[in-house]
Biopython code that builds the backbone (N, CA, C, O; Angstrom):
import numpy as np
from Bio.PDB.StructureBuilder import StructureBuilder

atoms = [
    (1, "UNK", "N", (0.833, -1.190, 0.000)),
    (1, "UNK", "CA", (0.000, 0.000, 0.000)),
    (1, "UNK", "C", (0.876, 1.252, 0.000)),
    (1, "UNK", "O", (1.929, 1.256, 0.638)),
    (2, "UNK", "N", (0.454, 2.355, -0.727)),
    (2, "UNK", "CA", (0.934, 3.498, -0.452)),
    (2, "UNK", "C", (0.958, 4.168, 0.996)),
    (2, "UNK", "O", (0.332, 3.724, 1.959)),
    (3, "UNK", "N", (1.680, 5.176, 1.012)),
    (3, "UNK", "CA", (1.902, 5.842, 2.805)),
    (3, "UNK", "C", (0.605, 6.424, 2.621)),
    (3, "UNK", "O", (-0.201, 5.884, 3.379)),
    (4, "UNK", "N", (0.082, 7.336, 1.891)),
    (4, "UNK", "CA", (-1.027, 7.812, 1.739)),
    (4, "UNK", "C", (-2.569, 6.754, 2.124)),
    (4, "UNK", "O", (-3.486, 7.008, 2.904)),
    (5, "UNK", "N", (-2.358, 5.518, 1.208)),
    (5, "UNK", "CA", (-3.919, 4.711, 1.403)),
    (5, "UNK", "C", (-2.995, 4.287, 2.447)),
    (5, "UNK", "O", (-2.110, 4.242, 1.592)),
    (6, "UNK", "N", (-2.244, 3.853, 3.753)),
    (6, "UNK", "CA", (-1.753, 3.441, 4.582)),
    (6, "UNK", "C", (-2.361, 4.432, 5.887)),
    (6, "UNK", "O", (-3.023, 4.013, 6.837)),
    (7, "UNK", "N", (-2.023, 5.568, 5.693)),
    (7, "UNK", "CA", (-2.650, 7.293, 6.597)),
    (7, "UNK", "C", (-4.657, 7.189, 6.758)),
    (7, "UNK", "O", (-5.379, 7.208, 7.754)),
    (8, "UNK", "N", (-4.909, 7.102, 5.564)),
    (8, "UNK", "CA", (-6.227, 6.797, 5.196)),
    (8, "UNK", "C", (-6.567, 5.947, 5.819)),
    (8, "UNK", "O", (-7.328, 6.215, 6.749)),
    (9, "UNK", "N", (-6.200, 4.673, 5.616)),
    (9, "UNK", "CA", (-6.653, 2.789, 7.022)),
    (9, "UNK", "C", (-6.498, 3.483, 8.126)),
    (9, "UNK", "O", (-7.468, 3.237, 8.843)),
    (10, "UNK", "N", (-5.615, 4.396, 8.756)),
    (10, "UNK", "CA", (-5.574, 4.210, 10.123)),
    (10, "UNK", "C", (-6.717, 5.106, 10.424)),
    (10, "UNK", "O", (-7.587, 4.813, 11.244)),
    (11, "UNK", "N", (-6.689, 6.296, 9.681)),
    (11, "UNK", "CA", (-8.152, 7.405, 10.045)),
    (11, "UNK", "C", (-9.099, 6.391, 10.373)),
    (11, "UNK", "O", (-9.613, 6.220, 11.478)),
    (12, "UNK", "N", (-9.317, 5.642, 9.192)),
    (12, "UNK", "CA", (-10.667, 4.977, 10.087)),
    (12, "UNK", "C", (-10.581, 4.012, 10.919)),
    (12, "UNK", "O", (-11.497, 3.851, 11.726)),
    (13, "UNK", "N", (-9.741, 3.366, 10.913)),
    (13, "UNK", "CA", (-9.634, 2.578, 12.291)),
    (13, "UNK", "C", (-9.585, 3.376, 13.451)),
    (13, "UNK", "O", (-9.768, 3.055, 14.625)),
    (14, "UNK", "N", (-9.198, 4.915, 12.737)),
    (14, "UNK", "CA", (-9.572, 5.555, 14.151)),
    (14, "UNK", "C", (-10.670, 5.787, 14.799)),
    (14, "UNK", "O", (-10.895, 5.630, 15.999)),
    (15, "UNK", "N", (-11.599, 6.305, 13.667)),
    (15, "UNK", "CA", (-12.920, 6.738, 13.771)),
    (15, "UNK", "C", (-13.587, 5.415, 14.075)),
    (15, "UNK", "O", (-14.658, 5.632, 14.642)),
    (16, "UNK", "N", (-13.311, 3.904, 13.880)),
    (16, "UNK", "CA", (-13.867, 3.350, 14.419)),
    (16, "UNK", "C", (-13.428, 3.458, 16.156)),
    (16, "UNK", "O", (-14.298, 3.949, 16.875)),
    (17, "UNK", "N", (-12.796, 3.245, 16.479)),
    (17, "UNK", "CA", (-12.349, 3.347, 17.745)),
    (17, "UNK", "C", (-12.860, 4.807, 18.237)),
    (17, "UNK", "O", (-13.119, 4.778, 19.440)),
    (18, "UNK", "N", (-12.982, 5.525, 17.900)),
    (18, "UNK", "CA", (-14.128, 7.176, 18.100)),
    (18, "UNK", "C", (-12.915, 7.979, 18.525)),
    (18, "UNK", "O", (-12.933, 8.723, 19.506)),
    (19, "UNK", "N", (-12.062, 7.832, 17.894)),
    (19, "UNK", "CA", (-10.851, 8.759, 18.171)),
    (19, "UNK", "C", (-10.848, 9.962, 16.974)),
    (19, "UNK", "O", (-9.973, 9.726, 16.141)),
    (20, "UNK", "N", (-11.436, 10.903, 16.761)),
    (20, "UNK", "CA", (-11.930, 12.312, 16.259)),
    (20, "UNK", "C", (-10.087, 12.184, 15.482)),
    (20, "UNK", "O", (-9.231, 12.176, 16.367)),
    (21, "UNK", "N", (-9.781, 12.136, 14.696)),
    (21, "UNK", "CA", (-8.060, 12.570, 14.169)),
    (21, "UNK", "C", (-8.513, 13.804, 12.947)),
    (21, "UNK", "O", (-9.167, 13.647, 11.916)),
    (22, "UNK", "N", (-7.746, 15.338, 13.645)),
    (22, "UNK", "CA", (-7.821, 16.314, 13.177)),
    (22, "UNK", "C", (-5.978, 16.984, 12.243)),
    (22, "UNK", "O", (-4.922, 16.397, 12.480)),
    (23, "UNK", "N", (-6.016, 17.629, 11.738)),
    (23, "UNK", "CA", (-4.686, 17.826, 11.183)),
    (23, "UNK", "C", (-4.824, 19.747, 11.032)),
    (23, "UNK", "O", (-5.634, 20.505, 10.499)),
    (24, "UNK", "N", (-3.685, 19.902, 11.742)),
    (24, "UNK", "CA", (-4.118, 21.413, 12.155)),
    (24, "UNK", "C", (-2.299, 22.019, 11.752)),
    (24, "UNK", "O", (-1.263, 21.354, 11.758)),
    (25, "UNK", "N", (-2.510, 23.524, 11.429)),
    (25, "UNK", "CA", (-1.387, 24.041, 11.239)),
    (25, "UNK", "C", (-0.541, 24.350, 12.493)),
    (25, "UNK", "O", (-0.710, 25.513, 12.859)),
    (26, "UNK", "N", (0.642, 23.385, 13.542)),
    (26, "UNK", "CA", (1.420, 24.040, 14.620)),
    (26, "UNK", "C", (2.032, 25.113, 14.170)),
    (26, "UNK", "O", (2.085, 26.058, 14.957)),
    (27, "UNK", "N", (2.607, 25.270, 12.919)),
    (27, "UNK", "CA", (3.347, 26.577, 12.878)),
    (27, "UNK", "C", (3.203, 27.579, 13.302)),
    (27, "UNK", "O", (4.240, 28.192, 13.560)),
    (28, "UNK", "N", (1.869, 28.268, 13.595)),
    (28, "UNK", "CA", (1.184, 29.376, 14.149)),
    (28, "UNK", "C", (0.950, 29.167, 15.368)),
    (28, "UNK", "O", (0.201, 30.071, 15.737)),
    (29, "UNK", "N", (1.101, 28.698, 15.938)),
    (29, "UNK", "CA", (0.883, 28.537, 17.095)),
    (29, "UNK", "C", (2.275, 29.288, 17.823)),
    (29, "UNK", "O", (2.209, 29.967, 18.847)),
    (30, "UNK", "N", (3.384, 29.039, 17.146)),
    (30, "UNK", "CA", (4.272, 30.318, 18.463)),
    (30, "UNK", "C", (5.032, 29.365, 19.293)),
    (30, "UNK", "O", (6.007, 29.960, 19.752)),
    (31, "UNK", "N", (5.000, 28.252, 19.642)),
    (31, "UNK", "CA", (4.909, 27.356, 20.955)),
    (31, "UNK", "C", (5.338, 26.191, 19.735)),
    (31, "UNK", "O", (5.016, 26.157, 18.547)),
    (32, "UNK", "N", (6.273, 25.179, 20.619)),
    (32, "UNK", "CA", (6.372, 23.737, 20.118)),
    (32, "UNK", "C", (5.559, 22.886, 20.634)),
    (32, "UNK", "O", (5.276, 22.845, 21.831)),
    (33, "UNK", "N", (5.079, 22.067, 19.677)),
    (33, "UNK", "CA", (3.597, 21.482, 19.765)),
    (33, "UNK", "C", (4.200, 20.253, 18.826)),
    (33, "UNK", "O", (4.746, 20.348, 17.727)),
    (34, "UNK", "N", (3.933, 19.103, 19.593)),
    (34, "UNK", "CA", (3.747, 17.708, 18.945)),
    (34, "UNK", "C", (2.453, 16.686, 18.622)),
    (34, "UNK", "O", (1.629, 16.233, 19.417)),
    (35, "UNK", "N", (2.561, 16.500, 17.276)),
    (35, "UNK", "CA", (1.242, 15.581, 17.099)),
    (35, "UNK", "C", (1.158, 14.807, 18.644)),
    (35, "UNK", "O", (2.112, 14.791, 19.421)),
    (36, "UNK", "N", (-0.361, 14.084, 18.964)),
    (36, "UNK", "CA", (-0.696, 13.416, 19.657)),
    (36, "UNK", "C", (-2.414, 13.552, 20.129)),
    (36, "UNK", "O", (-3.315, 14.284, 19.722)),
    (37, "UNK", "N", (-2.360, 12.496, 21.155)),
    (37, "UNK", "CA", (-4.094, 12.357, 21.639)),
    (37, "UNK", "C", (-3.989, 13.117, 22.740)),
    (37, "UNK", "O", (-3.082, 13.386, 23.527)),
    (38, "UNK", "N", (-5.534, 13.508, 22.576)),
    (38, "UNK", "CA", (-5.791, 14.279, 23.802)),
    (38, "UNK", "C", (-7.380, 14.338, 24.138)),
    (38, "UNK", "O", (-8.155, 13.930, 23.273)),
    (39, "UNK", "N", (-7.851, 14.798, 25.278)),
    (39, "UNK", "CA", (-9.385, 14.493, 25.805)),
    (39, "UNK", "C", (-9.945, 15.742, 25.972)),
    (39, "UNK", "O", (-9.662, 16.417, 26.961)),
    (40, "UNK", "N", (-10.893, 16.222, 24.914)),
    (40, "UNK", "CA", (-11.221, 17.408, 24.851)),
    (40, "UNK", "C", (-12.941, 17.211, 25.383)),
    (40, "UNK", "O", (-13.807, 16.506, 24.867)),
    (41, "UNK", "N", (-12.997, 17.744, 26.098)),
    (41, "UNK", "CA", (-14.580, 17.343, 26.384)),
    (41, "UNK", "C", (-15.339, 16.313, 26.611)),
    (41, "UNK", "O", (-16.555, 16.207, 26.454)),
    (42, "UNK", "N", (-14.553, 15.533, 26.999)),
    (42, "UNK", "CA", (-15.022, 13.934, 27.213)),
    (42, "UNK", "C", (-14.598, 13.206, 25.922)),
    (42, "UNK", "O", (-14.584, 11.984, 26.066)),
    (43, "UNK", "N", (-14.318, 13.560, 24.939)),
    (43, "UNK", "CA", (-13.841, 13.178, 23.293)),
    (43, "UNK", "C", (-12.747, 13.014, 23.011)),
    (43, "UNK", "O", (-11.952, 13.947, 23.130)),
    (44, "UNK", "N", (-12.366, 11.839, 22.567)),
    (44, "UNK", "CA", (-10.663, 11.559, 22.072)),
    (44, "UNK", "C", (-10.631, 12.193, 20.958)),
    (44, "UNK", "O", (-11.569, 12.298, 20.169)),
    (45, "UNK", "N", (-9.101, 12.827, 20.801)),
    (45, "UNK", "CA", (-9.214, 13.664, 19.252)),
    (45, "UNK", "C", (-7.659, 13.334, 19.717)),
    (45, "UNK", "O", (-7.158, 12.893, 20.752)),
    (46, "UNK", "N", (-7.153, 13.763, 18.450)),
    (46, "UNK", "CA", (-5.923, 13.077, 18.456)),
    (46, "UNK", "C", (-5.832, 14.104, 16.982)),
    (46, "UNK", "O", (-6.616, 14.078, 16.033)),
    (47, "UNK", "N", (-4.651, 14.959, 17.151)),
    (47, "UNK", "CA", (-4.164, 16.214, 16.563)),
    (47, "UNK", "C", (-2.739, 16.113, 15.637)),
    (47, "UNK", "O", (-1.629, 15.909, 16.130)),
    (48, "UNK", "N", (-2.891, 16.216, 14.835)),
    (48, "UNK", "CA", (-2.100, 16.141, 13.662)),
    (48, "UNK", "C", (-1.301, 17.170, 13.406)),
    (48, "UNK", "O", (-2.062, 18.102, 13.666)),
    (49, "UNK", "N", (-0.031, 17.781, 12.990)),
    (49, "UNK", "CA", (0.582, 18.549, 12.419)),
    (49, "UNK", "C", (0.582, 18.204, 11.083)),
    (49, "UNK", "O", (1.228, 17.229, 10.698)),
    (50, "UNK", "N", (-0.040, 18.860, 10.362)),
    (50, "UNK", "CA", (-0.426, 18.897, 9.032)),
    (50, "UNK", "C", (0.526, 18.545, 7.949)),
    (50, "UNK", "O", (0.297, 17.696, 7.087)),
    (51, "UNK", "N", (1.997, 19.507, 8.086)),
    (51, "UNK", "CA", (3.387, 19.708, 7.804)),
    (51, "UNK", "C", (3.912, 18.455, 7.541)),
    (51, "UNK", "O", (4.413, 18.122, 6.467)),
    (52, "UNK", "N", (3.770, 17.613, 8.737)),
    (52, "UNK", "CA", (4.639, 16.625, 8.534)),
    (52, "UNK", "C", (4.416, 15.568, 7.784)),
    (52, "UNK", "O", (3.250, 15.179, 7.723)),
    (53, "UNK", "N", (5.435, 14.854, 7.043)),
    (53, "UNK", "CA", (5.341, 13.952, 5.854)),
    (53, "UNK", "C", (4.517, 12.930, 6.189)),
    (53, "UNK", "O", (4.253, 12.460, 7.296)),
    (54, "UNK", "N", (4.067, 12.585, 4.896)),
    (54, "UNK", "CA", (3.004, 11.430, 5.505)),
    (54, "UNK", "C", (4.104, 9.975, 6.062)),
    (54, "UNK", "O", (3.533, 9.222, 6.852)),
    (55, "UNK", "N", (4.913, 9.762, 5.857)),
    (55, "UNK", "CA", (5.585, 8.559, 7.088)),
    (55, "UNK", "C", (5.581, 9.017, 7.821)),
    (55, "UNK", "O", (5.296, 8.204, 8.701)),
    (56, "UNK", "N", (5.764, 10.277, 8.391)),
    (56, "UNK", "CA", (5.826, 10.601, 10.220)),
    (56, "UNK", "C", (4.211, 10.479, 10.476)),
    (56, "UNK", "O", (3.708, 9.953, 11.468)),
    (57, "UNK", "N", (3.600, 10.988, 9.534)),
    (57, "UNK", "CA", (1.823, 10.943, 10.294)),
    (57, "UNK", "C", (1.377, 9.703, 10.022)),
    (57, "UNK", "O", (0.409, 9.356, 10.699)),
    (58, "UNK", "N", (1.731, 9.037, 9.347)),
    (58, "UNK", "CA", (1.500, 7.469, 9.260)),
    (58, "UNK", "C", (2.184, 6.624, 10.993)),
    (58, "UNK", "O", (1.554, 5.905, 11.769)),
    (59, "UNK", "N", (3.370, 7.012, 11.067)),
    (59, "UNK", "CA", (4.085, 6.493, 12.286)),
    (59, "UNK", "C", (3.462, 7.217, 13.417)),
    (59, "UNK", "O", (3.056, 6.616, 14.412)),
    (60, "UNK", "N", (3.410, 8.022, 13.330)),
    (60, "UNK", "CA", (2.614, 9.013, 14.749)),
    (60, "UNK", "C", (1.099, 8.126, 14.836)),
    (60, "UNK", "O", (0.664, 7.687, 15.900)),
    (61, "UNK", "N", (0.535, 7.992, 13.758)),
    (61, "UNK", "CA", (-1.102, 7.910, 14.047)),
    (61, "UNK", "C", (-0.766, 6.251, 14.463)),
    (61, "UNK", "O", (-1.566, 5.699, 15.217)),
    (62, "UNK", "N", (0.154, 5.657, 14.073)),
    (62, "UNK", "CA", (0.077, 3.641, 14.410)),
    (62, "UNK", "C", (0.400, 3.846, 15.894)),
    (62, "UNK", "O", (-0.380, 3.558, 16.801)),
    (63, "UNK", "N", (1.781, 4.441, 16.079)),
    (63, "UNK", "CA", (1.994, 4.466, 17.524)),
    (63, "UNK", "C", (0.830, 4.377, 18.662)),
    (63, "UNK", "O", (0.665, 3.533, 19.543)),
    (64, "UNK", "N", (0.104, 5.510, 18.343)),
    (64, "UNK", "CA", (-1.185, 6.121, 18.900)),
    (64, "UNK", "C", (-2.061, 4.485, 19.020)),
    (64, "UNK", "O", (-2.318, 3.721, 19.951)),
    (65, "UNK", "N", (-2.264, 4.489, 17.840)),
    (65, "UNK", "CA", (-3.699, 3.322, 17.529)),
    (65, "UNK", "C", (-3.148, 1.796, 18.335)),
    (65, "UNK", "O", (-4.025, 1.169, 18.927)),
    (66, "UNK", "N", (-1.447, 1.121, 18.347)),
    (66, "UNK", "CA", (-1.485, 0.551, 18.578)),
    (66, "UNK", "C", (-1.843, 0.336, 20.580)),
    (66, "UNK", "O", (-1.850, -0.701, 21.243)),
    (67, "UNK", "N", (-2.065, 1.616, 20.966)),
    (67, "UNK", "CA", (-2.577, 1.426, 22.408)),
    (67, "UNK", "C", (-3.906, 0.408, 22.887)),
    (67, "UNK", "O", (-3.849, -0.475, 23.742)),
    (68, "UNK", "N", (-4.572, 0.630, 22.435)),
    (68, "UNK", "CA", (-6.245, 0.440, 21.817)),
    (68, "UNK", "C", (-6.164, -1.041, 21.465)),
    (68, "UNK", "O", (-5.203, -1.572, 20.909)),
    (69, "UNK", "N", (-7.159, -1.575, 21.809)),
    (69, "UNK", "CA", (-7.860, -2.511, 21.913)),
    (69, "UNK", "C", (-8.642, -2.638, 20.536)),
    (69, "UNK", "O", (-9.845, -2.381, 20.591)),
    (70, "UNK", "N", (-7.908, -3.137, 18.857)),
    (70, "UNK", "CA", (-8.976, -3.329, 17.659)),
    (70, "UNK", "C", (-8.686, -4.236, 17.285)),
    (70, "UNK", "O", (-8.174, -4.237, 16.165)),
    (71, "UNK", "N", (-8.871, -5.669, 18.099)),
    (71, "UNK", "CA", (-9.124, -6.922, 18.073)),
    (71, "UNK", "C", (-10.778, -7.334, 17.502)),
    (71, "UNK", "O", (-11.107, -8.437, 17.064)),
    (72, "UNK", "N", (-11.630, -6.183, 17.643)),
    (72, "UNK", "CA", (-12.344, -6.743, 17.547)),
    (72, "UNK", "C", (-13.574, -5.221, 15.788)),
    (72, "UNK", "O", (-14.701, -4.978, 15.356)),
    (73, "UNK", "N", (-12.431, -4.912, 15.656)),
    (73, "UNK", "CA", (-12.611, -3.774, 14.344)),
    (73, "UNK", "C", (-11.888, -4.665, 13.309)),
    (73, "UNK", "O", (-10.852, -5.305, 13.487)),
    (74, "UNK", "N", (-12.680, -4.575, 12.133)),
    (74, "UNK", "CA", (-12.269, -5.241, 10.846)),
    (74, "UNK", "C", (-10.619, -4.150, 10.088)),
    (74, "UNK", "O", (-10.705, -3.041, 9.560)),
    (75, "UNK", "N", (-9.495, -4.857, 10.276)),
    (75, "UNK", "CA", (-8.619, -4.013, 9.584)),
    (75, "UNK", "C", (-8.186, -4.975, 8.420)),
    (75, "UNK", "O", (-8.250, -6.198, 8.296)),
    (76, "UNK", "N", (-7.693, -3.907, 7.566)),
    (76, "UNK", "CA", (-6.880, -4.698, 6.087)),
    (76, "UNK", "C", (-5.324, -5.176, 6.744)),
    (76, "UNK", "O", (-4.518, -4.638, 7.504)),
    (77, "UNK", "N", (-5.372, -6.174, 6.183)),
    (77, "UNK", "CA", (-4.038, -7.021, 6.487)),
    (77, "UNK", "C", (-2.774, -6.066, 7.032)),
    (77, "UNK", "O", (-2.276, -6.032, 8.158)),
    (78, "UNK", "N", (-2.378, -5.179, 5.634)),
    (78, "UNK", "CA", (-1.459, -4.271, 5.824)),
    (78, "UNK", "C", (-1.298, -3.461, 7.240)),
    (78, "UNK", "O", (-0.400, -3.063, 7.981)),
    (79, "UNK", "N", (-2.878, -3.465, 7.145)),
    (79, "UNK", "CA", (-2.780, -2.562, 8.796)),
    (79, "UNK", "C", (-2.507, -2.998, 9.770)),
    (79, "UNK", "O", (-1.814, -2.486, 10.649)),
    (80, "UNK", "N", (-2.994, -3.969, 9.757)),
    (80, "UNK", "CA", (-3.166, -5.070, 11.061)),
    (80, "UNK", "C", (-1.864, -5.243, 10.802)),
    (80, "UNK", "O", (-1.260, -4.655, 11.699)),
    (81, "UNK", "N", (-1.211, -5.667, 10.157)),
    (81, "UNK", "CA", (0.761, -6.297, 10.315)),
    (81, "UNK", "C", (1.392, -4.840, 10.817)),
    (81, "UNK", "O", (2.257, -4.776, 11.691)),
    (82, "UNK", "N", (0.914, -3.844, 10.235)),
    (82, "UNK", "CA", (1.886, -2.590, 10.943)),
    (82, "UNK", "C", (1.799, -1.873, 12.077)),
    (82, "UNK", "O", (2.507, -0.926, 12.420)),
    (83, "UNK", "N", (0.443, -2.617, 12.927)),
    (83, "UNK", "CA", (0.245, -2.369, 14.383)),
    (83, "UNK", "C", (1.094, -3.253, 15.015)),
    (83, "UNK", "O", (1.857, -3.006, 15.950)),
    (84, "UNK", "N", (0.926, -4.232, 14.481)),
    (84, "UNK", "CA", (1.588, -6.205, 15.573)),
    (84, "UNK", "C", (2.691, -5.236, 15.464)),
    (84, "UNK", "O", (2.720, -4.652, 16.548)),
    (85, "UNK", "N", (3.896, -4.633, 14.457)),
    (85, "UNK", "CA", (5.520, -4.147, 14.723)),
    (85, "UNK", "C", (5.176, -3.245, 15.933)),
    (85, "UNK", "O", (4.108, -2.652, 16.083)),
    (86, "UNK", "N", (6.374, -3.226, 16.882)),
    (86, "UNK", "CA", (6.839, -2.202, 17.531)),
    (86, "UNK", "C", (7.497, -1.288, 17.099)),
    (86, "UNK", "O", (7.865, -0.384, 17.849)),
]
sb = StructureBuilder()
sb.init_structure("model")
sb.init_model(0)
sb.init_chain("A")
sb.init_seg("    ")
for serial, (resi, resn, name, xyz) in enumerate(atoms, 1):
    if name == "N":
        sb.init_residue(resn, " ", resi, " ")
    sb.init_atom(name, np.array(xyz, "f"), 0.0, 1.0, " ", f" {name:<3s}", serial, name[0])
structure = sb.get_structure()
């Protein structure tokens, strides 16, 4: 699979898991700011730096997902083998 349809599988494995994944500009922000999850209102959202290449937001968003419990969410092979890596 491409890094791109690779970025794409994990969005929705996110959204199945109800993890909101947004992609926002840090540059403006002034402040160093790293992708990651966070609990905004009772809601998992999990924040993207837009900037960064899709292998880092591909690696940032697996890291994330492999916390989670989607033993029981339908993933494509590819995905599922690039969670099992550490």
């Amino acid at each position: 699979m491409k890094p791109q349809q690779i970025y794409e599988e994990l969005k929705l494995l996110a959204e199945k898991l109800d993890i909101e994944v947004k992609e926002q500009n840090f540059r403006t922000t002034g402040i160093k700011v790293k992708s990651g999850l966070c609990v905004v209102r009772g809601r998992r959202l999990f924040v993207m730096n837009k900037h960064n290449h899709i292998r880092k937001k591909v690696a940032v968003l697996a890291d994330c997902l492999r916390e989670f419990d989607h033993d029981q969410e339908f993933v494509v092979p590819a995905i599922r083998e690039l969670l099992s890596r550490e």
